[in-house]
NUMARDREN-459822 format. One record per residue (C-alpha): residue in three letters; z, y, x. Coordinates in steps of 0.1 Angstrom, whole numbers, plus 5000, padded with zeros to 4 digits. Example, Ala and Ser with C-alpha at 12.3 -4.5 7.8 and 13.67 -1.06 7.14 Angstrom:
NUMARDREN-459822
ALA507849555123SER507149895137
//
This chain:
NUMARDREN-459822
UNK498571309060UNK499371609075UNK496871809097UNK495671759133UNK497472079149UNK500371969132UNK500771629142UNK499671729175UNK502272009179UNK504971789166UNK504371529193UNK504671779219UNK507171949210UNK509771999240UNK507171969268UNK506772239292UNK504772569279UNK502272619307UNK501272279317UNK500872189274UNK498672509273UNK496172339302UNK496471999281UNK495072179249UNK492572349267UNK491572059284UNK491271859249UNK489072079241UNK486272049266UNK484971669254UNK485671409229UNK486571159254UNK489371389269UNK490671489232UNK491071089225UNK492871069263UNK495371319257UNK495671209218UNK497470859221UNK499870879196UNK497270939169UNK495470639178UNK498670429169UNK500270619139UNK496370579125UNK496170199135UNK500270139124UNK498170239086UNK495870009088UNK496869649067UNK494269439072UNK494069519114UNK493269139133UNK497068999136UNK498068879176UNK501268759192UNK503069049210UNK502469079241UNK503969359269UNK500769619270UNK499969929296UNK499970119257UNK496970369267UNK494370159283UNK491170329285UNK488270329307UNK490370539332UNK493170409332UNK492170139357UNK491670259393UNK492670159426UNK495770199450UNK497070049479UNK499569749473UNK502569699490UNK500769459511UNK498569789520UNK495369579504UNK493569829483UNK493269709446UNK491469769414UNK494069699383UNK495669909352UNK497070159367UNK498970419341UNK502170259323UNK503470549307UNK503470389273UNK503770079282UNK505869869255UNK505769539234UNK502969519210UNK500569319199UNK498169219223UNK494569359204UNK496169679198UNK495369729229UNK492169599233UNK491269819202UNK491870129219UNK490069999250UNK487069949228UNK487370289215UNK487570429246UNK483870259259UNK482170399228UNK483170749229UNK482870759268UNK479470609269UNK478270849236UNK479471139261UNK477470949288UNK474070969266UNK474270589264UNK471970429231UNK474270319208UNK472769939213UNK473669979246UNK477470089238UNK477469809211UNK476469549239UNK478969639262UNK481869669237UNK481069279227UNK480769189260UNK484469319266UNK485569139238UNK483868809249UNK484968809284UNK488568929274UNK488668639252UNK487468399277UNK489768499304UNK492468449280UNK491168089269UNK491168009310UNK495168069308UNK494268229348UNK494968559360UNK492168729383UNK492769009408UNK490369249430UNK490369379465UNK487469479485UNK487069089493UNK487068959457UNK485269189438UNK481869169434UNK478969439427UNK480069839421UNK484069789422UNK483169599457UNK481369859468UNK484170149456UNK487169969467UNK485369949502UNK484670349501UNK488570449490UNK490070179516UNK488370429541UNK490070719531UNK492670859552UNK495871069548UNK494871409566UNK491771429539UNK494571509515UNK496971689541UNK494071899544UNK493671949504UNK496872009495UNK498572189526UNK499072499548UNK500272599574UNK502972869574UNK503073159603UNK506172979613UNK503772669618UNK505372479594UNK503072239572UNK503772309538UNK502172209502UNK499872519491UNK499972699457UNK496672739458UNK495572409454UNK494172419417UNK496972129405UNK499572269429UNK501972529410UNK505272749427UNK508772679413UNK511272869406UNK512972899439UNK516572759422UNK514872429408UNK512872369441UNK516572389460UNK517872149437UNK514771949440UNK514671889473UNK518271869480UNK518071589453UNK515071399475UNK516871429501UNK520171259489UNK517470979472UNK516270919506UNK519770859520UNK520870659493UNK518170419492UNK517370149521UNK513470179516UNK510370249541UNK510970629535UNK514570609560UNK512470759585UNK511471069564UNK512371439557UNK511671619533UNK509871959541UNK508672059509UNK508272029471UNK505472199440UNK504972139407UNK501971929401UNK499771909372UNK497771539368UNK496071409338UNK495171449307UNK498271289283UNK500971379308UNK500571729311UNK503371949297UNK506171649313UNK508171729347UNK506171619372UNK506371739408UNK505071639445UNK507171659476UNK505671659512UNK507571449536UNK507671469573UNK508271119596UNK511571189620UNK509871019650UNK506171049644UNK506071409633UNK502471449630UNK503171159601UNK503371279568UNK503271109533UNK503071279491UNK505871149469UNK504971169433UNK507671239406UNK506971219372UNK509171239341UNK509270929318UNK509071019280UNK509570699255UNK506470549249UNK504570759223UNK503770349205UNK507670339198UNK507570469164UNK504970209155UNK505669919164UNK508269699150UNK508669429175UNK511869439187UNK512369619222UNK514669529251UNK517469799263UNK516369999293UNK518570169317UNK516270429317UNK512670549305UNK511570529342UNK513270199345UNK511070059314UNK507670219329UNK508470049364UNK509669739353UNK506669639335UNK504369809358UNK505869579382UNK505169279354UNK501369349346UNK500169409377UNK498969129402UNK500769379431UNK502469659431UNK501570019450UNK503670079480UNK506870319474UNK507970339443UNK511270379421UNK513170549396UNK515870879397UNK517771089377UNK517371479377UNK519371689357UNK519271419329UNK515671329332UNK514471039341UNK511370999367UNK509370729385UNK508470789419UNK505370679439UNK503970749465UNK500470929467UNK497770789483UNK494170909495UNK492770529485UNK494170599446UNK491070669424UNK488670599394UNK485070489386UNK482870779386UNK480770609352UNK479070959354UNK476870849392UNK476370519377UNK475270619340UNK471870519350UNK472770179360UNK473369969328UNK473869679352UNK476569849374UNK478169939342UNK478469639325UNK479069469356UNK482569749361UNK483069659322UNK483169269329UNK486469349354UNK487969589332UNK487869299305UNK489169029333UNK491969249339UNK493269389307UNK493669009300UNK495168909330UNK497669179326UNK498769029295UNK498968639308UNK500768749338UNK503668929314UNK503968619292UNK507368489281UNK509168779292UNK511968919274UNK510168879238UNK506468849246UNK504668559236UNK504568259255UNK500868219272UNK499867899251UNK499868189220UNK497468349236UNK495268149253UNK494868019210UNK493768379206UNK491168339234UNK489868049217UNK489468209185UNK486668439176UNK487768489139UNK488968859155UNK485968979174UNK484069119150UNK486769309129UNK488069439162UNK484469639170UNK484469749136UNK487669899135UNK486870029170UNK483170179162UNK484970329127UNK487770459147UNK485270639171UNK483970779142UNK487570949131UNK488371049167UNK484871239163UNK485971399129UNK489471449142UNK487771619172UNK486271909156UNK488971969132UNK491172009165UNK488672249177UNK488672439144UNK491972499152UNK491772549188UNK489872849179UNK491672989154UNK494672999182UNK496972749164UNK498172609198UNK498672919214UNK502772959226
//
């Protein structure tokens, strides 16, 4: 096995040199964002391991984690809490998933001074009430009026949100009285002036091409954009659009490059042909969720691929930090993460080469894999630890320095 550097550097490889350097330094400040922006160790690791819990495959989001579920509005502009990041997204077996979910509530939780009983509880009670869902055969979903306790309570704070909070983040205006998207907003970077031509000469020919909701838009302006943890170092930009009859309407479209799934050299169920990467993230986006966020699709730029969406002042995460406190609220915000990661997977059943949902509602029933899950997920913890500081040894010795 080669190093950590190494197999790091050799899965970036390609990706845009600024935006990489702010993903290495931001690995760097906490286990938990090392293991975020570290995904394709987690599944060249687990593609070693023979005696791994076998499952049917299933289609999975590929990088669930305990942010990776969030809310957005729906096209049905209902604010929902669901899996919300299907960059990776691919067909797998369905407790490969689940494993790195597991992973994820240990590590976060040790960062969150939790007791490692504590941790330990919560993990199994994941486990049980994933399983159960999947026994049920029934998807769940959450709004504001289904949800019960802390993800009530958030969902009814973000639905409150309104547009000109992030106008007034992420805008100027210009001596010319233009509104425009502002460089210095901290995740807001200038382009070169030739790309931002091209950029929004290309938005605007999307938005004349495509019969959508955006017909009565302009576009007045476009910035790089830096988001994440994983996805930093991919082409990713924002444009600020202007409504044609309602001028003092505006709306963020988000435009992100889709890489192939960093699970692809891993796993060896056979995968369907995509038109595009962007096609496959947005297709099965579309698949696992119980509705989808308002505007989105897919382009082509220059050769890339990218899935648009738009951005919206009611998208956010659980705060686990406010609530650390709280082992109720927390297990309580554990308990949906569980309902959902499930659902996710009965919804996408029997779809071109997953499992049909009888397979998995066996699985549900089952309990022969609970145990050897949390134990490859508390040794796993362990080696993301170890893995950890050897990445900082190198982080300080300048090994991912351009």
């Amino acid at each position: 096995m080669t190093d950590i550097a190494t197999r790091i550097i050799e899965f970036n490889k390609g990706r845009l040199p600024e935006p990489l350097q702010l993903k290495y330094e931001a690995m760097a400040e906490s286990m938990f964002r090392f293991f975020r922006g570290t995904c394709h160790l987690f599944y060249e690791d687990l593609n070693q391991k023979e005696d791994f819990p076998d499952s049917p495959p299933v289609w999975i989001c590929g990088d669930m984690h305990i942010e990776n579920l969030g809310s957005f509005k729906g096209d049905n502009r209902q604010v929902y809490f669901d899996l919300n990041d299907f960059d990776e997204a691919i067909l797998a077996p369905c407790l490969w998933e689940i494993a790195r979910m597991l992973t994820s509530i240990l590590l976060a939780f040790k960062e969150l001074e939790l007791s490692e009983t504590e941790a330990l509880n919560i993990t199994r009670q994941f486990i049980d009430v994933y399983a159960k869902t999947l026994a049920k055969g029934k998807t769940i979903n959450l709004d504001a009026r289904t949800a019960d306790g802390i993800v009530s309570e958030f969902l009814q704070q973000v639905e409150k949100r309104k547009q000109k909070e992030l106008l007034k983040k992420r805008t100027f205006l210009s001596k010319k009285g233009k509104l425009l998207l502002s460089t210095d907003y901290p995740k807001h970077l200038q382009l070169n002036p030739d790309l931002k031509v091209e950029l929004l000469s290309h938005m605007e020919q999307y938005l004349l091409q495509n019969a959508t909701l955006l017909d009565d838009y302009r576009v007045k302006d476009v910035v790089f954009r830096l988001a994440g943890t994983g996805s930093l170092g991919v082409k990713r930009y924002v444009f600020l659009l202007q409504n044609k009859v309602k001028t003092s309407k505006y709306l963020f479209l988000d435009m992100k490059q889709a890489l192939p799934s960093a699970l692809k050299p891993y796993v060896s169920v056979k995968q369907p042909q995509w038109a595009s990467e962007a096609e496959r993230v947005m297709a099965l986006k579309f698949r696992m969720q119980a509705v989808s966020p308002a505007l989105q699709g897919c382009t082509l730029f220059k050769g890339d691929s990218f899935v648009l969406e738009e951005m919206q002042p009611s998208e956010d995460r659980i705060d686990f930090e406010q609530i650390k406190n709280s082992y109720k609220d927390i297990n309580r915000v554990i308990v949906d993460m569980a309902e959902l990661a499930a659902s996710s997977q009965l919804r996408s059943t029997g779809r071109q080469g997953s499992t049909i949902a009888d397979k998995i509602i066996a699985l549900g029933k089952n309990h022969a894999w609970h145990e050897p899950l949390l134990k490859y997920a508390c040794a796993y913890a362990e080696q993301v630890k170890k893995d950890f500081n050897e990445y900082l040894a190198f982080h300080k010795k300048g090994a991912f320095k351009e």
